[in-house]
Structures are given as C-alpha cells and as structure tokens.
N, C-alpha and C positions, 0 to 999 in steps of 0.2 A: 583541632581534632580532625582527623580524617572523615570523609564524609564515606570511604571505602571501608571501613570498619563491618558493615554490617557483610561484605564478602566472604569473613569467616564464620560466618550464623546466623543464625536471625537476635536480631538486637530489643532489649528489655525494655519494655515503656518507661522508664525511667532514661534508659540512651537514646531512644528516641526525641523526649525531651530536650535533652542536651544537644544531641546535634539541633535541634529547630532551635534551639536557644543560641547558638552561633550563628545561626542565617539570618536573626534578628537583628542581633549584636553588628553583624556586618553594615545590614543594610540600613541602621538607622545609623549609622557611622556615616555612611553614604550620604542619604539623605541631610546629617546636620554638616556635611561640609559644602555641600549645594547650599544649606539652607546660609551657613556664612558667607560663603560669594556673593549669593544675591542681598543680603545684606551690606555689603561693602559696596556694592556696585548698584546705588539704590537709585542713580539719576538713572539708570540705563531701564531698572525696572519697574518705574513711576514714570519718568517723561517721557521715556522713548518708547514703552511697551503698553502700559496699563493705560498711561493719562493722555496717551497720544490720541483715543477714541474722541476725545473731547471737540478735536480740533477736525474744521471742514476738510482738511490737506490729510487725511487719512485715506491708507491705497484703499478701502472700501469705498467709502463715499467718492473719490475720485471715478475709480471704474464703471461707478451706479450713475454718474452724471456722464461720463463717457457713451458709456452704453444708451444712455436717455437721448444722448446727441445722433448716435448712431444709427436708431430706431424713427428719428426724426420727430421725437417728442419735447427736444426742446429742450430747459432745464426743470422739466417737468421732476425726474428722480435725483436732480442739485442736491446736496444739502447743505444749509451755512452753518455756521456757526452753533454751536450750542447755547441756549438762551438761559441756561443757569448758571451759576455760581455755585463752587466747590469751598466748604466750610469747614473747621475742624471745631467742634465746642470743648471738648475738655481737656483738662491741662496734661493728660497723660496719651491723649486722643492719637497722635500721629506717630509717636513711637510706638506704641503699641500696633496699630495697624502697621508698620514697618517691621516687627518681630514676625507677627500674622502674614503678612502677607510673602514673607521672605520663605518661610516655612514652606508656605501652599506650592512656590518657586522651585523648593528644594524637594519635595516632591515629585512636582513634572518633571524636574531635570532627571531623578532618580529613579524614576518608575522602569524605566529597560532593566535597570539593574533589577530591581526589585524582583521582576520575572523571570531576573536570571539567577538570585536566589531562590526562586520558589522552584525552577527545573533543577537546580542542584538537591533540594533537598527531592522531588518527588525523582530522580533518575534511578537510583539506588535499585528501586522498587518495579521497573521498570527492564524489559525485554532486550535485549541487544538492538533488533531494528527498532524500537519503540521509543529508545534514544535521542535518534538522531531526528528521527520526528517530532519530540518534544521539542528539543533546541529549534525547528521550523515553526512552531508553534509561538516560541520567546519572540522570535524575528519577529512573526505575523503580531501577535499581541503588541509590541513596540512600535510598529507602524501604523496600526488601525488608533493606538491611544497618541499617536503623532498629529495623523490626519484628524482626527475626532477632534485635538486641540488649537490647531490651526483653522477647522471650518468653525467650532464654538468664536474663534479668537477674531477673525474676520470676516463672518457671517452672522454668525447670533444674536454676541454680543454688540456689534455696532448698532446693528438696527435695535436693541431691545436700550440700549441708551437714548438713540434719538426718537423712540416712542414714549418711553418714560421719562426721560429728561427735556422733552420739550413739551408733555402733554398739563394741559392745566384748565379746570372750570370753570374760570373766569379771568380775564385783562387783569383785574383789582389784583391776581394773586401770582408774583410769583416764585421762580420755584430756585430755593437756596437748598441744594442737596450735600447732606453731610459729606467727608471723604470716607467714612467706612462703610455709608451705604450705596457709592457709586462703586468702589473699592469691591466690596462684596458681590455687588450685582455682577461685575465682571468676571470677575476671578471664579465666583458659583457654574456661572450658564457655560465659562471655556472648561474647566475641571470637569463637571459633569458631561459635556459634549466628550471628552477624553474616555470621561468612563464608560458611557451608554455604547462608543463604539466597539465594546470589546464584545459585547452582544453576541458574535458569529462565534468567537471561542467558547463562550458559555454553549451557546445553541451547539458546537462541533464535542463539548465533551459529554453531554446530554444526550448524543447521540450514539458515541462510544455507550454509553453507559444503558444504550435502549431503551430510553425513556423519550427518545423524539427519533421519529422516523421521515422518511421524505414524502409518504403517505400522511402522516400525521400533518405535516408544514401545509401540503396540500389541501389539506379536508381542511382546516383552521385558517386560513387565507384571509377570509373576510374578517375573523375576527382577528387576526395581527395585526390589520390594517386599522380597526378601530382602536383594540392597545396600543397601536403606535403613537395614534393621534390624539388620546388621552397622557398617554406617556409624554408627549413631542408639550402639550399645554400644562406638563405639572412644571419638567423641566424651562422649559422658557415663562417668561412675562406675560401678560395677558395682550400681547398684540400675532395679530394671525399671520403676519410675516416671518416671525421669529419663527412659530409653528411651523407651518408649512414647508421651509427652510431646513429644520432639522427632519420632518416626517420622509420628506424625501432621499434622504441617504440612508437611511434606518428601514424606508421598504424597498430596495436598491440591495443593500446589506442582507436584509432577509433572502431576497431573490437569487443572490450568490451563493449565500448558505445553502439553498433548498438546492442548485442545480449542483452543487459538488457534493451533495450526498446521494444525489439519484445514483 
C-alpha cells in the first residue's frame, strides 16, 4: 500500500489503520531477521560480545587499569578475573535464553529501522520543510540509541558486573550466578542505556508541542538533576559508580537540549 495515498484526501480511521498495520508488518519482519542472524551467529553474541564481560582482558577493565597506571595509582583500578561461576539449572535454561536473547539482538540491530518506519508513517501528515527535518530527527534518534548502547555496553554494564558478581557477605559464600541472570543484567542496563538516551527527542518534541520551554528547563534545573539521579539508581545496580556513570551524560544531554532551544 502506498503510504501517499492519503495525498488524494484525508484518509478514514479504518486506513489509517492499515497503513500503520504495514509499518508493523515491515518492521517486525526486520527485527525477526536480525533476530535470526543473531541466532546463528551465537559464539560471536555470547563469547565475543555479552560473555566477554566476564574476562579481565575486556577493553573496559583494560583502559580502567591503564588509566590507574597513568594517574600513578598503581593497579589500584586492575581488575582480575571474575570470582564467579556461570551456571545453567534447567534442562530448557540455555536455549531459551539463546531465543531471548537473540531477540533483544534483533532489536538493537533493528531500532534505525524501526524510526524509519515511525517517520514514514508520521511524514504524510507533515509540512514540506517538516519533512526533511523529521528524516534529521531518524538520524539523530539512531545515534543517540547507538551511543547510549555502547556507553550502557562498556561503562555500565562492566562495572555493574564486577560490583555484583564479585560482591559477597562472607569468605563461606560464594557466588555461582545463573546464565540468565548475568545474561539479563547485561542486556537490561545496555538496552535501557539505548533507551534513556533518546531523552532529547522526547524533551525536542515536548517542546514543539509547548509543553517544555527553555524557561521552563531552566527554573526545573535542580530538580532534573535530582530525576536524573533517581532515574540513573532505578536503571543501574545498587553500586554509585554505575550511577554516576550514567547521571553524567544524561545532565550533559539535558544541557544540550536546553542550549538548542534557547
């Protein structure tokens, strides 16, 4: 179906329907053929990508012990090894988490697309110059959910593993972590990091919409900063590095939002 259709009139909630029922159809077509790749290519998104946190030779912990060296601290910020053990208990446990987590894959992979069916369906409706501004918008939202998954993927989540996977109340105990709950811890705080950074577009169409002004960003300052840091401790683990980590780009984010609306 044409998505130009509605050029000769205005179109009936019932075809309105239908066109958004094709830009579903597309994009979950999309999404389940990422979501098969990464299923076939499962050493590359388990060893190489997800499980690779595990291991001290990760370019995080590297750079965090470089930097330690460079500051003259020593191997003060080192990290070795992880001191758990990765488990699987039930007999359906790893295939399944390999279905799940191919998905979540097929997702990230998919997400530009996704925004580029959500500007095909809202352009229609949409002004000549308003256009080609949306399709700026596609761009931007696809980079910020880029950046947001690469800082979750090698800032977040490292540290938020080796605060939780090596923390423990006592010598007597330790810690054997299933694979879908290291599996999830990971995959949540980088996905989430993806989403939280689309933030400026929300806050930019909010603002079309004159319901947030550069006045309003302004007088609310103090309190974005305490949302942030409540926001930054729901999404992360309970360790103040992971917090502080993300609080930082998110009022950095804010700050760029507010100065391109003045």
């Amino acid at each position: 179906m044409s998505d130009s259709k509605n050029n000769k009139g205005d179109m009936s909630f019932l075809e309105h329907l239908e066109v958004l029922r094709w830009h579903l159809v597309r994009s979950t077509i999309v999404i389940l053929l990422f979501t098969i790749l990464a299923f076939i290519f499962k050493s590359i998104v388990f060893d190489t990508i997800i499980l690779a946190q595990k291991s001290s030779d990760f370019w995080t912990y590297r750079m965090f012990c470089k930097f330690s060296h460079l500051i003259g601290r020593g191997d003060a910020l080192c990290m070795d090894d992880m001191s758990f053990s990765l488990i699987n208990i039930t007999m359906s446990g790893q295939f399944t988490i390999h279905i799940v987590t191919s998905l979540v894959a097929g997702i990230v992979l998919a997400f530009p697309y996704l925004l580029y069916e959500i500007w095909r369906f809202i352009t229609p409706a949409l002004k000549k110059g308003e256009k080609k501004y949306a399709l700026g918008l596609v761009f931007s939202g696809s980079m910020l959910f880029t950046i947001g998954i690469l800082f979750g993927y090698y800032f977040v989540a490292p540290l938020s593993v080796q605060f939780l996977g090596n923390y423990t109340v006592s010598e007597q105990v330790s810690n054997q972590i299933t694979l879908q709950s290291f599996i999830s811890t990971v995959t949540t705080v980088t996905l989430v990091c993806g989403l939280v950074f689309q933030l400026p577009l929300i806050v930019y169409f909010l603002s079309k919409l004159g319901l947030i002004t550069p006045e309003f960003m302004r007088k609310y300052r103090k309190h974005a900063i305490v949302v942030t840091l409540v926001l930054s401790a729901i999404i992360t683990p309970p360790d103040i590095s992971s917090q502080v980590l993300l609080t930082i780009p998110l009022l950095i984010l804010y700050e760029l939002v507010f100065i391109s609306l003045k």
